[in-house]
BAKEBA-437585 format. One record per atom (N, C-alpha, C): x, y, z. Coordinates in steps of 0.02 Angstrom, whole numbers, plus 50000, padded with zeros to 5 digits. Layout:
! residues N
XYZ ...
This chain:
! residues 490
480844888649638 480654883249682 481274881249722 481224882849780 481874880449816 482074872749828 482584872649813 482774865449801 483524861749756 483844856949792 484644855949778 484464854149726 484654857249652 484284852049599 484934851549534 485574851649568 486284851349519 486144843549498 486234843249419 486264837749381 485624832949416 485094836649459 484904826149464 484294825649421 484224830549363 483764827449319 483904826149238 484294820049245 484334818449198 484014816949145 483374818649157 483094818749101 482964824749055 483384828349073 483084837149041 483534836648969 484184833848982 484464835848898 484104826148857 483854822748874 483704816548826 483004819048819 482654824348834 481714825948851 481584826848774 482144831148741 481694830248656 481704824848626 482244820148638 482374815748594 481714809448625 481614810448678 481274806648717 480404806348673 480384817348666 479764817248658 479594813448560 480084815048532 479994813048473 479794804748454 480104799848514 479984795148503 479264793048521 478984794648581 478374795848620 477984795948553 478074802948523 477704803348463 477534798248407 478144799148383 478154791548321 477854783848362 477654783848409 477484775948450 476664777348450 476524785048472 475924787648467 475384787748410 475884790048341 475574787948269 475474782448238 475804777648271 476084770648256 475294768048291 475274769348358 474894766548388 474154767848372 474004774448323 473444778148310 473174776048246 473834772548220 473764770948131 474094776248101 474264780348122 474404786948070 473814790548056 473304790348120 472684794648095 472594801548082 472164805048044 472304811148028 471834815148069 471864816948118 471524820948191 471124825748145 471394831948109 470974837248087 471014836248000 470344838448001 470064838747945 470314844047886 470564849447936 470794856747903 471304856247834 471714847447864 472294846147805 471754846647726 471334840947741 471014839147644 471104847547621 470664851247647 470464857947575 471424861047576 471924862647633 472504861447609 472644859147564 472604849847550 473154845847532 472454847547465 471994849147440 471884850347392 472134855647347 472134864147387 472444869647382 473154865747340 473594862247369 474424863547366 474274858147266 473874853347292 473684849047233 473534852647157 473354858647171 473014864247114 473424870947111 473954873647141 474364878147115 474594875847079 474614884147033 474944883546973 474884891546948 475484891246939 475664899546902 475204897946842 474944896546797 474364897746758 473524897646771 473924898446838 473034900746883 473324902146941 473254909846914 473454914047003 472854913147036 472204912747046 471894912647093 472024907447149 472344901447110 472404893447145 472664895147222 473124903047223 473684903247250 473324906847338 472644910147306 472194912647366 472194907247423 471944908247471 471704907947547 471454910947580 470704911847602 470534916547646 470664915147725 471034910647733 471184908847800 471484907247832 472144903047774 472844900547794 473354904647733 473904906947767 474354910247728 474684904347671 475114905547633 475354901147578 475924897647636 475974897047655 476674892647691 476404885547674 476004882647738 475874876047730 475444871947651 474984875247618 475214874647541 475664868447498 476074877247507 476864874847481 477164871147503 477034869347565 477384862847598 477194855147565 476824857347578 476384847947523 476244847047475 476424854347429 476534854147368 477084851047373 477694852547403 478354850047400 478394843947413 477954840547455 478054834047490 477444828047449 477194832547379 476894828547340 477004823647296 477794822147282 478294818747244 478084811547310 477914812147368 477844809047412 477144803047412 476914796447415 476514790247395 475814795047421 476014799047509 475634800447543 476024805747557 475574813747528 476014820147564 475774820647630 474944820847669 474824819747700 475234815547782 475234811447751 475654806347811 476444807647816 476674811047735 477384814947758 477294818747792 476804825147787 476794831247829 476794829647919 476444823047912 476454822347986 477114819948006 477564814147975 478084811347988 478714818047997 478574822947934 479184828347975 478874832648003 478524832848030 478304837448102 478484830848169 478414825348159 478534822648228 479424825048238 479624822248168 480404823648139 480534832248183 480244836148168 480384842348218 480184843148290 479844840448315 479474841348373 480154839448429 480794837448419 481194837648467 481494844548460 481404847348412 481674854548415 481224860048449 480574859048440 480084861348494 480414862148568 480374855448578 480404853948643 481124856648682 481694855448633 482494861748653 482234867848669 481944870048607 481864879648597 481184881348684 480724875948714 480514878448747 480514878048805 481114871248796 481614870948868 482014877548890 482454879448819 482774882748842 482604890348862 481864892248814 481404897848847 481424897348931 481004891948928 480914891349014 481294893049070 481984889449044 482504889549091 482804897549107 482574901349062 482794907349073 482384913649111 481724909449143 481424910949203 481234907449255 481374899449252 481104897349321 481734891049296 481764887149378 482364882149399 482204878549335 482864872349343 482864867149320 482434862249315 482124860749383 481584857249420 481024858649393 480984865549401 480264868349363 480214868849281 480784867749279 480794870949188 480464861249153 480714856849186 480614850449177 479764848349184 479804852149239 479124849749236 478334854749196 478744859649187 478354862749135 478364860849073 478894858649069 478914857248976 478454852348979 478514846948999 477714840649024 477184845248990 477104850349033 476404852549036 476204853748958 476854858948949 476904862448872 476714855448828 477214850148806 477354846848762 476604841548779 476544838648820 475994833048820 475114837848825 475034843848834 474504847948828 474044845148756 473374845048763 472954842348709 473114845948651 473304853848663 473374859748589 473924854748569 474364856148598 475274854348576 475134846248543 474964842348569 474944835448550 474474835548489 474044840048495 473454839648396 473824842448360 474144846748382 474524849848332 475064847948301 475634843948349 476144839848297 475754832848248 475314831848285 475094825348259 474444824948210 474284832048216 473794835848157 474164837548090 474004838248015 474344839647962 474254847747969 474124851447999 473844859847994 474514863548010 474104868947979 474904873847990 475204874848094 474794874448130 474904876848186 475394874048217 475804867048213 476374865448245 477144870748211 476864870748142 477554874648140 477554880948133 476944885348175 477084894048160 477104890948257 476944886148306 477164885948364 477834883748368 478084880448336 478984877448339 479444885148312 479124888548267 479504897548260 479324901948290 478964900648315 478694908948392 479254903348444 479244896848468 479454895748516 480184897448512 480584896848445 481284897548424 481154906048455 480604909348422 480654915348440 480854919848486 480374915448542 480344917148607 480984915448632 481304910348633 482034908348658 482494913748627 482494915048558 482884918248543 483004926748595 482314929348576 482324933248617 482504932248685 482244931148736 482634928248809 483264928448803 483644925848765 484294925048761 484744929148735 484254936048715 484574940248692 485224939948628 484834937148592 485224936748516 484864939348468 484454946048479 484424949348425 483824950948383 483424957048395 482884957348382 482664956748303 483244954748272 483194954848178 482984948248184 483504941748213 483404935648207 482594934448248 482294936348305 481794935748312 481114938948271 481154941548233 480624945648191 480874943448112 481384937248106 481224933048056 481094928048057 481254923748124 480774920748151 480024922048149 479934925848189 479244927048181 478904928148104 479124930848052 479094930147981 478774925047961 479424917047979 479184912147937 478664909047987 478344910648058 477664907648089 476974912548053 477314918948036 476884921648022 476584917347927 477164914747912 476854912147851 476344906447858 476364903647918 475994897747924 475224899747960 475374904848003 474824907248026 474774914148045 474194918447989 474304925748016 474054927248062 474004926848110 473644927648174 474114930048224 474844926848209 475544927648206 475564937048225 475174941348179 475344946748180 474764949248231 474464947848262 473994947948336 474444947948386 475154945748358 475814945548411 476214951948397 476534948748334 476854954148327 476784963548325 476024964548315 475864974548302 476204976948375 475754971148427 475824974248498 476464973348538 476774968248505 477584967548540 478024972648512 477864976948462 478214982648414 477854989348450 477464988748490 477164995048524 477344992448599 477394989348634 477524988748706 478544987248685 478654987348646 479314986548645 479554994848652 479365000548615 479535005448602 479215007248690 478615006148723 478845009248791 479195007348833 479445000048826 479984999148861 480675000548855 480615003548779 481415006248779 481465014148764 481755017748772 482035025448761 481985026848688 481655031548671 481775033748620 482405032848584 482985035848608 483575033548584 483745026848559 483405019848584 483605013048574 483265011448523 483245013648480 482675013148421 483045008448364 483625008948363 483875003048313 483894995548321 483674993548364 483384984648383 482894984548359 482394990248386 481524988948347 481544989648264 481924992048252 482164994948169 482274985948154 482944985448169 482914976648174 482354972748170 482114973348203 481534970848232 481064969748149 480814973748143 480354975148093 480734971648016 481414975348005 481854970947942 481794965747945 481704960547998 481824954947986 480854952547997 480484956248012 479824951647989 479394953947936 479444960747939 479054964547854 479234958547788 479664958547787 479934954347715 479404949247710 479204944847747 479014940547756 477954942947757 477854948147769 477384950447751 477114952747694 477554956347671 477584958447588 477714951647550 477944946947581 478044941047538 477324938447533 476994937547588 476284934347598 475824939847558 475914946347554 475494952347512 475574949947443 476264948847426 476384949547357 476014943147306 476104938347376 475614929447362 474724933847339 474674937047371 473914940147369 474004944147314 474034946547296 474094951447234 474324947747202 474804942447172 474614939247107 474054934847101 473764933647146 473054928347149 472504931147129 472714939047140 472264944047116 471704946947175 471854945947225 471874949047290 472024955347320 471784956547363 471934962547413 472394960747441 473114965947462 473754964547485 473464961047546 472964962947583 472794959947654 472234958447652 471824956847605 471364951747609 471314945047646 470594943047669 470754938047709 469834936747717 469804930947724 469104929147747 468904929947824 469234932747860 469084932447926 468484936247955 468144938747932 467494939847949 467134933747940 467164929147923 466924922247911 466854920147993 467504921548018 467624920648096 467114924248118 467064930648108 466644932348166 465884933448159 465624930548103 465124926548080 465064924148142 465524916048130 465354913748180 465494916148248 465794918448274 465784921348327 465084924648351 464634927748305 464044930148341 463524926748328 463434922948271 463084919048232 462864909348265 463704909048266 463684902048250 463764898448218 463794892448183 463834889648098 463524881848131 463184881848042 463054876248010 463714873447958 464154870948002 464924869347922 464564867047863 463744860647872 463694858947815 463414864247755 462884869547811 462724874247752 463284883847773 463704883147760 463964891347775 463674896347751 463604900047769 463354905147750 463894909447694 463524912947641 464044916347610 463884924047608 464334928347653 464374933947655 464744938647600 465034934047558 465174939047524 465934941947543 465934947647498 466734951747516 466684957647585 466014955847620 465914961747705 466594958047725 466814963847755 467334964747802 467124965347858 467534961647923 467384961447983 467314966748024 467374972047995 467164980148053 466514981248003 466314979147945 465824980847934 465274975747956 465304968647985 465064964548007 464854965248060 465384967048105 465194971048202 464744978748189 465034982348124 464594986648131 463754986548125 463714982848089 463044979448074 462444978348146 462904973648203 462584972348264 462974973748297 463364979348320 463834978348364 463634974248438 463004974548462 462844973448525 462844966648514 462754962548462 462634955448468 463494953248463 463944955648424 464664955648430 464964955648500 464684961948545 465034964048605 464874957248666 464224954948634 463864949148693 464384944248683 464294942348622 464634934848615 465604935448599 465784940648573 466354943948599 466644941448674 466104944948727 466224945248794 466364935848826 465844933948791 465804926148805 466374921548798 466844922948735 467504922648694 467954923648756 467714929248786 468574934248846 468564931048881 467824929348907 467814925848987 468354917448970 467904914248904 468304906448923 469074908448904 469284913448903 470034913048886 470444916348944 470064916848984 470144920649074 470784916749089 470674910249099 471084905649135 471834906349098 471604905349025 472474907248982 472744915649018 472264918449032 472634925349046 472954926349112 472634923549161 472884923549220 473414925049226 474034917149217 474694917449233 474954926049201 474954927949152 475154933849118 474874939949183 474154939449207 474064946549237 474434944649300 474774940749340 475054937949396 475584941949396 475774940649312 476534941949319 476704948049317 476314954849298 476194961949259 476124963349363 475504962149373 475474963049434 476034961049510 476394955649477 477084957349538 477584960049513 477484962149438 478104965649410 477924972949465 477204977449436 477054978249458 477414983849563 477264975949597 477254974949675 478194977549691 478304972849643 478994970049661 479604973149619 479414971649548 480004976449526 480284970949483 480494965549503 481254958549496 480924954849464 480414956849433 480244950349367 480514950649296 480994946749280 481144948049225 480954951649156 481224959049163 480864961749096 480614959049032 481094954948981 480764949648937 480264944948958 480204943549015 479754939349038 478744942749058 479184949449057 478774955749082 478214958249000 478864958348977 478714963148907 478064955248848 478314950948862 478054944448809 477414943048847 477084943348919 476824941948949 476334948448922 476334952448934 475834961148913 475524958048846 476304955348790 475934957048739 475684949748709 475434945348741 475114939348768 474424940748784 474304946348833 473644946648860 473324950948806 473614955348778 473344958648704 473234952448635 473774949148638 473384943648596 473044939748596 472744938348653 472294934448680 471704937448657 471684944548704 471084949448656 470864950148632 471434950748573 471224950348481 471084946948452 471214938948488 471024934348448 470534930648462 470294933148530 469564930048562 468814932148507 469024937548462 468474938448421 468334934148379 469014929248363 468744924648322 468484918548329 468484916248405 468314912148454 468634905148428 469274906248406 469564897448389 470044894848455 470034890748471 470474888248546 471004886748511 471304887048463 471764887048430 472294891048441 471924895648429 472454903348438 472954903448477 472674901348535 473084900648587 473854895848597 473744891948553 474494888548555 475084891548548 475044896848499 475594899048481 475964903748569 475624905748615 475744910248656 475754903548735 475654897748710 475594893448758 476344891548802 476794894148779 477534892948822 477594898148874 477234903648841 477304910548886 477084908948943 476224906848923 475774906848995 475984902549042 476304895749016 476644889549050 477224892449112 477534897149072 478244898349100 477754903649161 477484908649136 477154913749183 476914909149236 476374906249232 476294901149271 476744899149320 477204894849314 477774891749340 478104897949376 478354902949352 478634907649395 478394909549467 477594910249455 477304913549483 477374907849543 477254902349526 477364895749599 477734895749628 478294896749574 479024895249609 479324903149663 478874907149643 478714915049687 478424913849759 477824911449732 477524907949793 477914904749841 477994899049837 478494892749850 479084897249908 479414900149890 479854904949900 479704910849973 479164914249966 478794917850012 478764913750048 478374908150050 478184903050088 478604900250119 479264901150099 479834896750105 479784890550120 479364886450070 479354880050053 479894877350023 480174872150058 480864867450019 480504860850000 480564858949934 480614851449924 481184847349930 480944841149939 481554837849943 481844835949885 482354835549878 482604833749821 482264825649782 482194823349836 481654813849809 481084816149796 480804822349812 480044822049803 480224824849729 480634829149724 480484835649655 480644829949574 481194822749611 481334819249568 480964816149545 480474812849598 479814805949590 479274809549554 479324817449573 478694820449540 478794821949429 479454823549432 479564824549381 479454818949320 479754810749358 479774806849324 478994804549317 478544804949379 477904801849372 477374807449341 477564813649318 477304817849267 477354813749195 478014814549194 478344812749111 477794805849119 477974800349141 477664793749132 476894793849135 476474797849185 476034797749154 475674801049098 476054806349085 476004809349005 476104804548954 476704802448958 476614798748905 476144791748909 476054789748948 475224784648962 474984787148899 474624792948953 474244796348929 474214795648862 474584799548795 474844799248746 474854793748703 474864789448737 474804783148704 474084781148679 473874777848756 473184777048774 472854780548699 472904788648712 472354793548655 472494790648602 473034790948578 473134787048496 472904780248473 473104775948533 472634769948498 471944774148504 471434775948544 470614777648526 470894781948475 471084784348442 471144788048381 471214783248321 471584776948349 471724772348298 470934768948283 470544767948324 469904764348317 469554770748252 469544774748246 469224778648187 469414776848113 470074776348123 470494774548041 470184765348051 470064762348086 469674755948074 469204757948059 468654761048082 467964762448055 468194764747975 468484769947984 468454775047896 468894764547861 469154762247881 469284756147859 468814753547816 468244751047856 467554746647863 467064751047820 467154757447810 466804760747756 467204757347699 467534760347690 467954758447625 467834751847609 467814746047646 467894739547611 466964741747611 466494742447645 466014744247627 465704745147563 466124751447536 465904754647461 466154751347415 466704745747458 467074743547377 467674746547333 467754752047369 468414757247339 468854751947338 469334752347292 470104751847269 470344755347246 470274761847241 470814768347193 470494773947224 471034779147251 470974783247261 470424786847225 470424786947170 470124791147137 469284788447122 469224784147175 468584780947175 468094784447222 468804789447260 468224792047322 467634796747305 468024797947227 467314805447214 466714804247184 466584796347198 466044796247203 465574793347259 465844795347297 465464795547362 465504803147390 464624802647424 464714808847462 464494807947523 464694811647578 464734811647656 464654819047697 463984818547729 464104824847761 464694823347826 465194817947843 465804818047898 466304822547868 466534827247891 467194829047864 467664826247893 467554823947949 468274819247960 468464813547925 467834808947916 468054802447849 468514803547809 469124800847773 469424798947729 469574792947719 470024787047668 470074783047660 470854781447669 470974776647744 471704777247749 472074774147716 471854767647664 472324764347607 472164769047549 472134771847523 471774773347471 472314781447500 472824783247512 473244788747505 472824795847548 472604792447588 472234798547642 471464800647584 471464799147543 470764802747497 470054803247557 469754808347520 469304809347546 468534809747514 467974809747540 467684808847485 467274814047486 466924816447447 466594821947414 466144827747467 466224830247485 465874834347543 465454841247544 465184842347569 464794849947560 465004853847611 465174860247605 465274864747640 465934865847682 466014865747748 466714868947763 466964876047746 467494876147781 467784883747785 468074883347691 468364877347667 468434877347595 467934881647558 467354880947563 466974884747541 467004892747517 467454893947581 467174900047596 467974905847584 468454901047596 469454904347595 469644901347528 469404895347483 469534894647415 469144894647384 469044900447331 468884903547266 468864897847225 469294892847201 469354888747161 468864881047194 468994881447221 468774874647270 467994874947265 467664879147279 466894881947260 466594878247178 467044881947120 466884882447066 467054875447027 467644871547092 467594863247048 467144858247093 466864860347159 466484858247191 465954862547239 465304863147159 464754865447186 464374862947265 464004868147262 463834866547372 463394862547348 463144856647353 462594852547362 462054853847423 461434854447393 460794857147432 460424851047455 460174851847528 459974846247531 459454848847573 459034851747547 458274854847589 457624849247580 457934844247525 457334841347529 457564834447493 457434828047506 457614821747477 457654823847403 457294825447350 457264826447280 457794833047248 457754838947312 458394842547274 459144840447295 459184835547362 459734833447371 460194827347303 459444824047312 459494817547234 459814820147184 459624824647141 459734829447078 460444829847065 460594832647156 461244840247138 461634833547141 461624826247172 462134820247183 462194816447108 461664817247080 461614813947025 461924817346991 461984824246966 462174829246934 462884828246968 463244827146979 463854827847024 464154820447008 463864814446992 464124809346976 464154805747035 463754807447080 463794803947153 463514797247153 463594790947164 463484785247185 463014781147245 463434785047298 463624784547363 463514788847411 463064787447453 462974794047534 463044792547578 463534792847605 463594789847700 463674794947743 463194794647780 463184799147846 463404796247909 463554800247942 463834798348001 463434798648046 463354793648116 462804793448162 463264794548217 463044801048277 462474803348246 462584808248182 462324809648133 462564815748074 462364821648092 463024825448073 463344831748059 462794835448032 462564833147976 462114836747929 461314834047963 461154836948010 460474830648040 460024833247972 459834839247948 459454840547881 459534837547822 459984836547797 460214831547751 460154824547755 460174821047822 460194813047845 459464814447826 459144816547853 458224816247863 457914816147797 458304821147761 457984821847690 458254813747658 458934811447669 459104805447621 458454800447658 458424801347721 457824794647762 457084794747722 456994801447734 456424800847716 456054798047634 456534795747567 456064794647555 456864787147506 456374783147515 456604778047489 456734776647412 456274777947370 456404777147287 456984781947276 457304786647306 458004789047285 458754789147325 458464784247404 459044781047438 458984774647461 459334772747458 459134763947492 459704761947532 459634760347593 460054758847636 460414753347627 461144754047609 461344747147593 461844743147655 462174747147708 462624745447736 462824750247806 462824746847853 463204751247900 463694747547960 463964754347973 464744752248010 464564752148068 465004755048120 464834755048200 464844764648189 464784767648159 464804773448151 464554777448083 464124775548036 464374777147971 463514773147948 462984777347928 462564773847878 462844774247790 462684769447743 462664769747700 462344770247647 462114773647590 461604773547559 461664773547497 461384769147454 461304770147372 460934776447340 461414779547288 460954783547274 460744781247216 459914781047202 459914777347139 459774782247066 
């Protein structure tokens, strides 16, 4: 982007420290609410390891990293609300590692105002302020990515990539194809970086295998055909379907044509993430002068996009979200250039600062309406009468988002979810409750020690609400919130 831009943005070296505070004002302002649901069957997982039950140690969906994290942070009143407090605690390191990515393809000017984009983006902002593994396998691809750019060393980047890969394997949807477009960009002869390369992230694989095989697992076992279930299927979270140990090529093989449809449906909404990347291939391409690392991360971006569109989570995409940002930005500041467009130095300043400011608005604003939910899950709770955590299990709720925010994040008793289906253990201490009909729903609650049924309006489970409505001698409506029916079970 052409433009005098020596020292006048002072805000580029205070922008992490800036964003960390943003954050903590954001949780503050939200209550400390817990955005995704994904943490409970976690913070249950880390609650139940134990080397005298290797299975505890399975996951069909999240690697052992995050786990072990809140196992560790369980000495803690609330591991939960720790996990979030040191992720805000890192999120200025984010924001360095993807400054300094940036800067090593587009200006100062631009690098500023991309990070905005990067850091205040809806993925990036659920994710530090979510308990789930995805802020910190995105804070080690982003170290990654910088590292690389900066050319320090394809060992240190592929152990990087290691410990994201522990938090999320999807991680390796990155890494197969950056280990195959790396070898055509370099000579046969240059083969000892990629050697590097690999030492420093295998370990970290065999570490996650070896977690699987004492759990009593397949070195690479994984529930991910569950994904592409849904992917052609669809889901009911309250009732999942259980497929069993099919594997996902035996799942597509099954229908491939119904796979390839809804597959295709997956590619198209992820078009727009791909763009910036084919821009950049294509004036590498034209032109020649696009930075090779910038060249090489961008290819193997549009391949992970690919691979991971089968599983249709918008998730995926965070981890590769600095790339497309920066691709993006290049490509303007390309433009800009041809065009021989100059900004003025007052415009590029007013624009930068009235980005940041209304981001962080922004940011704010969302967290208080985030804060109005932890009042509702509030108004349940004084509702039921809880005072002890351990009061929640007897209530049941088809919301998976409900928990109880005095009461140490607890949650209360639920049916179905991906828990179901990635913990082995989690199943066998919490049978699926059936709810096809008011009298077999009654039974399996009674049998379960259940109390308590609150559904959420409108409810999640609309089959289950209907069955508790319909018949009165085994629910009785005792209470409701601005969100939340309540029901006796008698």
């Amino acid at each position: 982007m052409p433009i005098a831009r020596k020292h006048y943005l002072a805000i580029s070296p205070v922008s992490p420290f800036l964003y960390g505070v943003v954050l903590l004002a954001a949780s503050w302002a939200s209550h400390f609410a817990v955005l995704s649901n994904d943490v409970f069957p976690l913070r249950w997982q880390a609650e139940h390891l134990s080397l005298h039950n290797p299975e505890s140690f399975y996951n069909g969906f999240y690697p052992i990293g995050y786990p072990f994290l809140l196992r560790l942070l369980s000495f803690m009143y609330d591991p939960v609300r720790a996990a979030m407090l040191l992720q805000i605690v890192l999120a200025p390191w984010l924001a360095y590692f993807v400054y300094r990515f940036l800067r090593k393809s587009v200006t100062e000017s631009g690098a500023v105002l991309a990070l905005a984009f990067i850091l205040f983006s809806p993925q990036v902002l659920r994710a530090v302020l979510s308990e789930t593994p995805d802020f910190l396998a995105l804070l080690f691809m982003a170290w990654a990515f910088t590292s690389y750019s900066n050319n320090e060393g394809l060992h240190k980047m592929g152990i990087l990539m290691g410990l994201a890969y522990l938090f999320r394997t999807h991680v390796v949807a990155f890494a197969v194809p950056f280990v195959v477009f790396l070898l055509f960009f370099r000579s046969i002869q240059r083969w000892k970086p990629l050697f590097t390369f690999c030492v420093g992230f295998l370990p970290f694989v065999v570490l996650q295998g070896a977690v699987q095989l004492f759990s009593g697992h397949g070195f690479f076992e994984n529930a991910q055909a569950f994904n592409v279930w849904k992917t052609m299927y669809g889901m009911d979270w309250n009732n999942p379907p259980m497929i069993g140990n099919i594997s996902a090529w035996t799942l597509i093989a099954k229908d491939p044509a119904q796979f390839f449809a809804c597959y295709a449906i997956g590619l198209w909404k992820s078009v727009p993430y791909a763009v910036p990347m084919l821009g950049i291939l294509t004036l590498w391409v034209v032109k020649r002068n696009v930075p090779d690392r910038l060249v090489l991360l961008s290819a193997v971006s549009l391949v992970y996009i690919a691979i991971t569109a089968a599983g249709s989570s918008p998730r995926n995409m965070i981890v590769v979200l600095p790339i497309i940002v920066t691709s993006l930005f290049y490509l303007v500041e390309e433009l800009f250039s041809v065009l021989r467009i100059r900004i003025p130095l007052s415009v590029a300043k007013a624009s930068s600062m009235l980005l940041w400011s209304t981001a962080i608005v922004g940011t704010i604003v969302f967290s208080s309406h985030a804060g109005a939910r932890v009042d509702e899950y509030s108004d349940v709770q004084h509702a039921l009468g809880l005072e002890k955590a351990q009061d929640a299990i007897r209530v049941y709720s088809d919301d998976f988002d409900l928990y109880f925010p005095h009461l140490q994040s607890a949650q209360p008793r639920i049916s179905g979810g991906w828990a179901e289906v990635g913990l082995p253990e989690y199943l066998k201490m919490f049978p699926h409750v059936h709810d096809s009909t008011a009298r077999v729903l009654h039974d399996d609650l009674i049998r379960l020690g259940i109390q308590w049924a609150v559904y959420r309006t409108p409810p999640y489970d609309p089959r289950g609400h209907a069955s508790v409505r319909s018949d009165t001698s085994l629910f009785r409506l005792t209470a409701r919130t601005a969100g939340h029916e309540i029901y006796r079970v008698k």
